[in-house]
VEXRO-386662 format. One record per residue: x, y, z of N, C-alpha, C in turn. Coordinates in nm, 4 decimals. Atoms other than C-alpha are relative to their C-alpha. Layout:
BEGIN
<r><n_px>X</n_px><n_py>Y</n_py><n_pz>Z</n_pz><ca_px>X</ca_px><ca_py>Y</ca_py><ca_pz>Z</ca_pz><c_px>X</c_px><c_py>Y</c_py><c_pz>Z</c_pz></r>
...
***
This chain:
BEGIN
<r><n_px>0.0963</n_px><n_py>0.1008</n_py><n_pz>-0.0369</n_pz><ca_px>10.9494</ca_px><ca_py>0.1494</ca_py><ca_pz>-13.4287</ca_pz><c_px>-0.0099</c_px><c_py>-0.0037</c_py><c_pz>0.1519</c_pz></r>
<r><n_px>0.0150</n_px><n_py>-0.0144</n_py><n_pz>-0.1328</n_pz><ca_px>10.7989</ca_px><ca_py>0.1301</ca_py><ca_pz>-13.1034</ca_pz><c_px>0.0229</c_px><c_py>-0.0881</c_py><c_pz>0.0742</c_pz></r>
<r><n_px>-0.0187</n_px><n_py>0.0997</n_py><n_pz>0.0071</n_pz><ca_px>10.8508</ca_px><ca_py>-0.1090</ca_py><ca_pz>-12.8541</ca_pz><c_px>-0.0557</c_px><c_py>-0.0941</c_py><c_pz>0.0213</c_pz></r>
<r><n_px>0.1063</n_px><n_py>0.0890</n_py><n_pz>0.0133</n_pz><ca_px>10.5225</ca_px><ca_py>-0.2868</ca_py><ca_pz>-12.8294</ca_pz><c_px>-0.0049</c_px><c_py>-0.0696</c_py><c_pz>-0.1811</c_pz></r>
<r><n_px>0.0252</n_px><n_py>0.0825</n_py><n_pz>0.1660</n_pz><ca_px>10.5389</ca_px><ca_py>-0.3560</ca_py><ca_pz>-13.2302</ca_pz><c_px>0.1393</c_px><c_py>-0.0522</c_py><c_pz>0.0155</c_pz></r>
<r><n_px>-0.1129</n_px><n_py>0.0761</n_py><n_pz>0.0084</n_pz><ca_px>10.8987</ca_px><ca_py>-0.4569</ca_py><ca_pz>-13.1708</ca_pz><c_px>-0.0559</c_px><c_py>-0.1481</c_py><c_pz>0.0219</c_pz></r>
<r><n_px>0.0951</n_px><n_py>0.1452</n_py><n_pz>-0.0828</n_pz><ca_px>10.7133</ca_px><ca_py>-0.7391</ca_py><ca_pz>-12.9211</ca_pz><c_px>-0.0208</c_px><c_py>-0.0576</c_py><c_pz>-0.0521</c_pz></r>
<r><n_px>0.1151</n_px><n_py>0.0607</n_py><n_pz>0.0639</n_pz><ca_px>10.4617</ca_px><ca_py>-0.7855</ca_py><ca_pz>-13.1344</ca_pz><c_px>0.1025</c_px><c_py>-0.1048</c_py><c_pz>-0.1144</c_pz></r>
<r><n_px>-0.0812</n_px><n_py>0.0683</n_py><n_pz>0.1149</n_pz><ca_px>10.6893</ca_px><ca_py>-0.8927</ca_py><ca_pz>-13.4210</ca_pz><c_px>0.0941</c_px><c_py>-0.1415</c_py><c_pz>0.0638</c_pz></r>
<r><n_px>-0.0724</n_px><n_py>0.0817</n_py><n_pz>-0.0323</n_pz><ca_px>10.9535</ca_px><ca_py>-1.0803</ca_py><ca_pz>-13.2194</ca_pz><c_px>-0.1023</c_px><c_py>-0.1306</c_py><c_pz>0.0770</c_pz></r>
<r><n_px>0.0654</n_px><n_py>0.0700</n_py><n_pz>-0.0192</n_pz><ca_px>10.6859</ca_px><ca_py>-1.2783</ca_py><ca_pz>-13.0438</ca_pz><c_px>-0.1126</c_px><c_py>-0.0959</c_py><c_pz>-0.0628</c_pz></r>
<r><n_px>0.0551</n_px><n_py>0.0205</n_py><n_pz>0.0992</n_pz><ca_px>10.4365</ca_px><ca_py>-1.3359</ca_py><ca_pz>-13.3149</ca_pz><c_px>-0.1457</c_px><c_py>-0.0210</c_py><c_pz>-0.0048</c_pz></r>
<r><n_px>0.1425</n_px><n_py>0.0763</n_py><n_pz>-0.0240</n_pz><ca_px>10.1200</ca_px><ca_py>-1.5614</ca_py><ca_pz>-13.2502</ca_pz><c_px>-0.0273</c_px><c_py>-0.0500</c_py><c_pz>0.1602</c_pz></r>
<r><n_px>0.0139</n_px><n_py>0.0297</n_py><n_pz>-0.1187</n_pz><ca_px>10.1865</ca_px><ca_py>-1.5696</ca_py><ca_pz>-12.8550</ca_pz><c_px>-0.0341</c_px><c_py>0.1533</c_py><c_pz>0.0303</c_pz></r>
<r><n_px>-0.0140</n_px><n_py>-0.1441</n_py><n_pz>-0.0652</n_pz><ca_px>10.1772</ca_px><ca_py>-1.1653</ca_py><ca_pz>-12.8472</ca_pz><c_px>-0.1481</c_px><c_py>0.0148</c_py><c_pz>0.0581</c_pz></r>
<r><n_px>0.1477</n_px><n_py>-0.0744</n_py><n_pz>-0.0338</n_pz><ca_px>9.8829</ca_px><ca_py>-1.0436</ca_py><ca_pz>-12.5963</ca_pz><c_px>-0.0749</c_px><c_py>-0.1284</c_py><c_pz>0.0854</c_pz></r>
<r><n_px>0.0665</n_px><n_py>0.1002</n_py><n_pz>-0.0735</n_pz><ca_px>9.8539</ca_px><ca_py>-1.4007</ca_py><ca_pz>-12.4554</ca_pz><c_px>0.0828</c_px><c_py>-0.0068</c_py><c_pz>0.1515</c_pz></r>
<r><n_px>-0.0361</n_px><n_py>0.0281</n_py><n_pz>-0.0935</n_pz><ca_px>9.9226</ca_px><ca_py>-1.5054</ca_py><ca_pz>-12.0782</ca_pz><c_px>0.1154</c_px><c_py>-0.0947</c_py><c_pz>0.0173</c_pz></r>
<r><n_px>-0.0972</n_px><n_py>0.0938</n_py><n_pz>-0.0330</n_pz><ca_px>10.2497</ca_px><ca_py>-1.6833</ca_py><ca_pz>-11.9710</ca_pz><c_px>-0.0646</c_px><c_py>-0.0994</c_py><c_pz>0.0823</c_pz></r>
<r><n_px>-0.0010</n_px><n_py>0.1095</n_py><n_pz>-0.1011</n_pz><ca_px>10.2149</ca_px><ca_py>-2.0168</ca_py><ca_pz>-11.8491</ca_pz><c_px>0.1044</c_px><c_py>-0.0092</c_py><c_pz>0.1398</c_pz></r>
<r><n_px>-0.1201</n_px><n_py>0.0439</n_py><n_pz>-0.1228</n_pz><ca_px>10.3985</ca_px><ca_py>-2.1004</ca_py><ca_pz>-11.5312</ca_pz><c_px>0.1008</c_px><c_py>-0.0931</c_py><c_pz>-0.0091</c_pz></r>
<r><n_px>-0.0941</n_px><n_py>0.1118</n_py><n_pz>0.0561</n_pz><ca_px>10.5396</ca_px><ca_py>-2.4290</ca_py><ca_pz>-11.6352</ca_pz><c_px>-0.0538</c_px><c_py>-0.0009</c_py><c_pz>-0.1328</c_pz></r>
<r><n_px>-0.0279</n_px><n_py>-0.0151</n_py><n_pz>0.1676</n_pz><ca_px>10.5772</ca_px><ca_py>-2.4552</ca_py><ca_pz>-12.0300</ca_pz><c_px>-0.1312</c_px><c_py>-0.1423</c_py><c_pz>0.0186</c_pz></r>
<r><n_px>0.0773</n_px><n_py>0.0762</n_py><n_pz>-0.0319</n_pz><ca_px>10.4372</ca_px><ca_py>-2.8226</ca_py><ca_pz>-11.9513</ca_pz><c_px>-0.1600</c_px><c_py>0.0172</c_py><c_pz>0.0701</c_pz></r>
<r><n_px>0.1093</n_px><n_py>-0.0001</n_py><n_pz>-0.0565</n_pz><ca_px>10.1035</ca_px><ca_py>-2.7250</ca_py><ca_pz>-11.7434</ca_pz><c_px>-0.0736</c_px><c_py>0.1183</c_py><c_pz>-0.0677</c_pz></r>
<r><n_px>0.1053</n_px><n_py>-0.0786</n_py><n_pz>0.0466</n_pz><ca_px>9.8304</ca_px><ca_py>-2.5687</ca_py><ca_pz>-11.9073</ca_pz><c_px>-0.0742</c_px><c_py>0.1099</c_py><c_pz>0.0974</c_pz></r>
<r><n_px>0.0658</n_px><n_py>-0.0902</n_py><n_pz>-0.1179</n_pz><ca_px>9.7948</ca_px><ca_py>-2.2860</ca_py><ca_pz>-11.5927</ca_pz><c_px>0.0738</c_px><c_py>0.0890</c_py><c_pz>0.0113</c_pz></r>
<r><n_px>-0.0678</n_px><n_py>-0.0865</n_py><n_pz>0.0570</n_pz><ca_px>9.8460</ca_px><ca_py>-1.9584</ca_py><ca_pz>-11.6589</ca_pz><c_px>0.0436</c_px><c_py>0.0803</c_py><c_pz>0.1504</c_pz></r>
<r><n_px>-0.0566</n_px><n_py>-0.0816</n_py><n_pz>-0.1219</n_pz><ca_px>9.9836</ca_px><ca_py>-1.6837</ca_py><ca_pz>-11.3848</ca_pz><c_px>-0.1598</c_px><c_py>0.0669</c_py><c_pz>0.0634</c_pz></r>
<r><n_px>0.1224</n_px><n_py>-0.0706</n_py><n_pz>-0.0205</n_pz><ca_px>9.6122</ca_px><ca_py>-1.5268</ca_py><ca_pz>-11.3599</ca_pz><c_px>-0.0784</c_px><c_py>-0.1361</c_py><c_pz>0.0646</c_pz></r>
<r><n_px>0.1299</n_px><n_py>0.1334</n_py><n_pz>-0.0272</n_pz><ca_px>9.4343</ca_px><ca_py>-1.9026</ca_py><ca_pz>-11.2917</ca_pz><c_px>0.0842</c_px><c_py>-0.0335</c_py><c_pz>0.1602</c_pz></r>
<r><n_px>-0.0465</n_px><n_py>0.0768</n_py><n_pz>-0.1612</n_pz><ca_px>9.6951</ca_px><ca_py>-2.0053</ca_py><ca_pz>-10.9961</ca_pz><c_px>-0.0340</c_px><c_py>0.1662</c_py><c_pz>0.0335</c_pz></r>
<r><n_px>0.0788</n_px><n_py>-0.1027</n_py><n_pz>-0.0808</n_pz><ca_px>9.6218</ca_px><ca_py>-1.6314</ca_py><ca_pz>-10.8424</ca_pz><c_px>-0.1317</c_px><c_py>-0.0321</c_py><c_pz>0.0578</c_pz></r>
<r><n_px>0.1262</n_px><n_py>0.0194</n_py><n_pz>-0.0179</n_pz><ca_px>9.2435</ca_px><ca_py>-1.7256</ca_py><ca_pz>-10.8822</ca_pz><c_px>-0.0224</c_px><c_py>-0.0928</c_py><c_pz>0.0943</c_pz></r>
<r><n_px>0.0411</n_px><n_py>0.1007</n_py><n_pz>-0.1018</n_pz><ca_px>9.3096</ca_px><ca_py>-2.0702</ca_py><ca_pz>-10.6957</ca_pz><c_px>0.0296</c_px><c_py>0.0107</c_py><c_pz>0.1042</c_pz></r>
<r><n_px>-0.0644</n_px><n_py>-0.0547</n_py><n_pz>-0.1326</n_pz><ca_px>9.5327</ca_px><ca_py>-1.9023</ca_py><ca_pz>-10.4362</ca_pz><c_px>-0.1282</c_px><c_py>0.0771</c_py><c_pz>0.0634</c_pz></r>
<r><n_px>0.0776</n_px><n_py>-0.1065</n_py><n_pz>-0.0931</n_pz><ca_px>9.2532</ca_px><ca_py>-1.6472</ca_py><ca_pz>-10.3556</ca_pz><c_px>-0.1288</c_px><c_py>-0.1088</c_py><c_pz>0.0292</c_pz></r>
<r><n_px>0.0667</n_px><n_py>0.1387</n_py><n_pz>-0.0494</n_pz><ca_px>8.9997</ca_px><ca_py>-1.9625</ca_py><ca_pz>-10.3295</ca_pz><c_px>-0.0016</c_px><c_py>-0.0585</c_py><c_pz>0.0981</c_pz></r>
<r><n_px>-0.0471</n_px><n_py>0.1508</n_py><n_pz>-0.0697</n_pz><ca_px>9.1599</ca_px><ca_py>-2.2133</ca_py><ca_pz>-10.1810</ca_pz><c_px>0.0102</c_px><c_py>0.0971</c_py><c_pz>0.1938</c_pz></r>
<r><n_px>-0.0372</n_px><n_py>-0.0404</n_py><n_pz>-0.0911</n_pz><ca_px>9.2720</ca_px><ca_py>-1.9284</ca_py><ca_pz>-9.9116</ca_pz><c_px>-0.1676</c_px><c_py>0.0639</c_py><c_pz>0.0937</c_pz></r>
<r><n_px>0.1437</n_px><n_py>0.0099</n_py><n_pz>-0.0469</n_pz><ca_px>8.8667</ca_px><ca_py>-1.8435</ca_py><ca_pz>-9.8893</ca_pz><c_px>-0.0526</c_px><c_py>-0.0746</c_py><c_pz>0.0861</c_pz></r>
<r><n_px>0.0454</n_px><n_py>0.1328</n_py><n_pz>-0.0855</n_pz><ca_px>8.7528</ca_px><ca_py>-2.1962</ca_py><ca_pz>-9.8014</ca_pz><c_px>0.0827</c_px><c_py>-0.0095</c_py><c_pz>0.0843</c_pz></r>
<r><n_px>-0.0636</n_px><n_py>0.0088</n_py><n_pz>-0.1166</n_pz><ca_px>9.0065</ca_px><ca_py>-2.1994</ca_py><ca_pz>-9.5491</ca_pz><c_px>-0.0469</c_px><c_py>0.0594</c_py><c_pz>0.1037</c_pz></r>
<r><n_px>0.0278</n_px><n_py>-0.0728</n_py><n_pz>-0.1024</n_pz><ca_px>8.8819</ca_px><ca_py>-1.9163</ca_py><ca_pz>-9.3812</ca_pz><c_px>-0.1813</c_px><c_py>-0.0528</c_py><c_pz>0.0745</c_pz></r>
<r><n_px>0.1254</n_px><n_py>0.0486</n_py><n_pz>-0.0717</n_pz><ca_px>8.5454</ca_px><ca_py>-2.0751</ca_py><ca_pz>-9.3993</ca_pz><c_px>-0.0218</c_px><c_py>-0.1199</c_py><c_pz>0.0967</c_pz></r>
<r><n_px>-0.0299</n_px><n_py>0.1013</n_py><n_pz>-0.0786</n_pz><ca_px>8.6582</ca_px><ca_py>-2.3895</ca_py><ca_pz>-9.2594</ca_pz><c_px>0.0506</c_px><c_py>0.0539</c_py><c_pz>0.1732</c_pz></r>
<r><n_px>-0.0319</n_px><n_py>-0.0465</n_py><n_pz>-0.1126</n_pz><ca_px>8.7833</ca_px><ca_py>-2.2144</ca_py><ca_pz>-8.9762</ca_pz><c_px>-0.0926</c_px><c_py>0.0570</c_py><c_pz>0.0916</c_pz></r>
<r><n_px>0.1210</n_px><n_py>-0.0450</n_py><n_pz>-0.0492</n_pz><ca_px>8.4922</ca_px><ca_py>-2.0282</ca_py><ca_pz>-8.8811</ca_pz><c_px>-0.1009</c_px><c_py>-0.0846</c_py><c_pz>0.0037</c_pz></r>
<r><n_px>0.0985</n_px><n_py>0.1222</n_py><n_pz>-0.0308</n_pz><ca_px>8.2492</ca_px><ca_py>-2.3651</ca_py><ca_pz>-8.9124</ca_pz><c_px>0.0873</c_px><c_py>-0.0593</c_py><c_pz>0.0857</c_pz></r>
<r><n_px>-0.0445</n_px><n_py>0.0894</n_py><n_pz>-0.1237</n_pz><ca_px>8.4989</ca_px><ca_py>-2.4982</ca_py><ca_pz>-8.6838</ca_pz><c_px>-0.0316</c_px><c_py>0.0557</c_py><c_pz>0.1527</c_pz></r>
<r><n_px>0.0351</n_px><n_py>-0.0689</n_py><n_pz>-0.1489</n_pz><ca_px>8.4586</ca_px><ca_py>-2.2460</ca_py><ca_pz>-8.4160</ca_pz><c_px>-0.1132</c_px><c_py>0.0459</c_py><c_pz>-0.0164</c_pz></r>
<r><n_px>0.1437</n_px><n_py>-0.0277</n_py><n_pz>-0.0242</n_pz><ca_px>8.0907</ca_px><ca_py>-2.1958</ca_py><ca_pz>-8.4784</ca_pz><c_px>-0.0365</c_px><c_py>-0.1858</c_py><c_pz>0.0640</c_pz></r>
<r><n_px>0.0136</n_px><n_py>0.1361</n_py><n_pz>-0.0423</n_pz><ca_px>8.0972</ca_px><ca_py>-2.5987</ca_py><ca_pz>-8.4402</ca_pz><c_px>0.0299</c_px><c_py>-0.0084</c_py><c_pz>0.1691</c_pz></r>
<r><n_px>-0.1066</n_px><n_py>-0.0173</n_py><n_pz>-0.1541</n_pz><ca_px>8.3132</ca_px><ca_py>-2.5575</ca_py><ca_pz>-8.1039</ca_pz><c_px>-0.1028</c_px><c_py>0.0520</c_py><c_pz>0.1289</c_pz></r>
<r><n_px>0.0602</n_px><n_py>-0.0119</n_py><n_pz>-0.0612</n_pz><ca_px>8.1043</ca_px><ca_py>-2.3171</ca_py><ca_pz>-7.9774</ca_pz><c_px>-0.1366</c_px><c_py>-0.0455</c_py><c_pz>0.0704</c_pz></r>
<r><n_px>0.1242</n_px><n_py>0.0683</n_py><n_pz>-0.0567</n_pz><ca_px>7.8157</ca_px><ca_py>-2.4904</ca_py><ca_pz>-7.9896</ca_pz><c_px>-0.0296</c_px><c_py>-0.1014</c_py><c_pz>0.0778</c_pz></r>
<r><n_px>-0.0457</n_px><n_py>0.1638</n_py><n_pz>-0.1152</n_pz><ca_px>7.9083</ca_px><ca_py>-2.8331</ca_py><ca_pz>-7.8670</ca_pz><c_px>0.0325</c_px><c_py>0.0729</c_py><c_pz>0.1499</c_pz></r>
<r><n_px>-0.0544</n_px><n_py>-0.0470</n_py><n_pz>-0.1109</n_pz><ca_px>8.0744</ca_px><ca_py>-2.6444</ca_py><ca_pz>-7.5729</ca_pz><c_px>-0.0869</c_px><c_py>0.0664</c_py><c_pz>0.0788</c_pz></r>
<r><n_px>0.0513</n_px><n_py>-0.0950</n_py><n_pz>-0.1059</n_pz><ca_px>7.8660</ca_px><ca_py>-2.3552</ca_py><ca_pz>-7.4469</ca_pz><c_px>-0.1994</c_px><c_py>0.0024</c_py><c_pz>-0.0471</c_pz></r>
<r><n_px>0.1673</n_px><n_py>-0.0429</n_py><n_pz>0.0686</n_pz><ca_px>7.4963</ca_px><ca_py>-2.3393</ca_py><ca_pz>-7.6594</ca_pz><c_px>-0.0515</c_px><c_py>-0.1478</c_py><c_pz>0.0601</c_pz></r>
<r><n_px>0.0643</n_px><n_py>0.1400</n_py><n_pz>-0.0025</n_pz><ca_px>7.4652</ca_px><ca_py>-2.7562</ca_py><ca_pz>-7.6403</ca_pz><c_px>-0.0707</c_px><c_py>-0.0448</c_py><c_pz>0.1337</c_pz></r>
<r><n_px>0.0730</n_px><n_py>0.0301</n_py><n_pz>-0.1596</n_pz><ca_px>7.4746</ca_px><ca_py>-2.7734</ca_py><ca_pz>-7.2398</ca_pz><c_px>-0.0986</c_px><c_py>0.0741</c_py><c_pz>0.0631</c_pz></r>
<r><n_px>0.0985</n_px><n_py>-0.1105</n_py><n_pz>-0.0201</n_pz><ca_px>7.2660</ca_px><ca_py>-2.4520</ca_py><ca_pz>-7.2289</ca_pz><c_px>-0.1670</c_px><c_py>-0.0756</c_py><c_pz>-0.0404</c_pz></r>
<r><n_px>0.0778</n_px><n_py>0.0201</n_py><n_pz>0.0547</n_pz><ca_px>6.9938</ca_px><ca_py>-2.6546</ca_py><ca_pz>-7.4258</ca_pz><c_px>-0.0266</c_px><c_py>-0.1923</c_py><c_pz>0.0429</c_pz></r>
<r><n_px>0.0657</n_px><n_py>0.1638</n_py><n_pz>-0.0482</n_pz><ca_px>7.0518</ca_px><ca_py>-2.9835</ca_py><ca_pz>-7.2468</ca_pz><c_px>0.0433</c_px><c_py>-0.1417</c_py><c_pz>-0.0720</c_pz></r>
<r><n_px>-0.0589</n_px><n_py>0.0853</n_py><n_pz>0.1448</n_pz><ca_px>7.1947</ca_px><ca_py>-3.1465</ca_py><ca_pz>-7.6047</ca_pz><c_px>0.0763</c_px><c_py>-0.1228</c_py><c_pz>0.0614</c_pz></r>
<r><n_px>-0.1114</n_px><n_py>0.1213</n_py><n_pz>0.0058</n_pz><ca_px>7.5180</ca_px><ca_py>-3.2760</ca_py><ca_pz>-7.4410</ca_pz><c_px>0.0025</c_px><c_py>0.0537</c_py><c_pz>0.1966</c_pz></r>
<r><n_px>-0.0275</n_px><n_py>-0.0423</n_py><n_pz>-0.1272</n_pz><ca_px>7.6211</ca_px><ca_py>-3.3272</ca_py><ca_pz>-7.0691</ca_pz><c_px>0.1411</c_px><c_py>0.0150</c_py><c_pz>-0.0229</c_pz></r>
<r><n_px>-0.1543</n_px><n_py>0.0021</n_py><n_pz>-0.0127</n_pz><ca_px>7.9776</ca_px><ca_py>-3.1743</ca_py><ca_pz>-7.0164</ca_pz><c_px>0.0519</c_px><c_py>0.0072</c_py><c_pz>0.2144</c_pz></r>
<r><n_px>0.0097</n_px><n_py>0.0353</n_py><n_pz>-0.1487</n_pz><ca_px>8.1220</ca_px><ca_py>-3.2729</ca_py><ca_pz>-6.6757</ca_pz><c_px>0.1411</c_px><c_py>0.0836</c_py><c_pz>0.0576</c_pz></r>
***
């Protein structure tokens, strides 16, 4: 016997499904990956609207008269 049908047998009606992380939380190892690569996205976008924000206030705004910087 091979040892995927071993698996199969000793595991039963979980074989072929995803491990949870905590037994308790319904979130499998593939869904927190998904929110890690997300969460680490919007970060990067937040970062870049901050220094597109930055720049503008700073160097585009007084160019255009917007803001006085002294």
């Amino acid at each position: 016997m091979g040892e995927s049908k071993r698996r199969k047998e000793t595991l039963g009606d979980k074989y072929g499904q995803e491990t949870r992380i905590v037994s308790w939380i319904p979130l499998t190892n593939s869904q927190a990956e998904q929110f890690v690569k997300l969460t680490t996205r919007g970060a990067w976008g937040g970062i870049i609207l901050l220094i597109l924000g930055w720049v503008t206030i700073r160097f585009i705004g007084p160019a255009l008269g917007w803001w006085e910087v002294n």
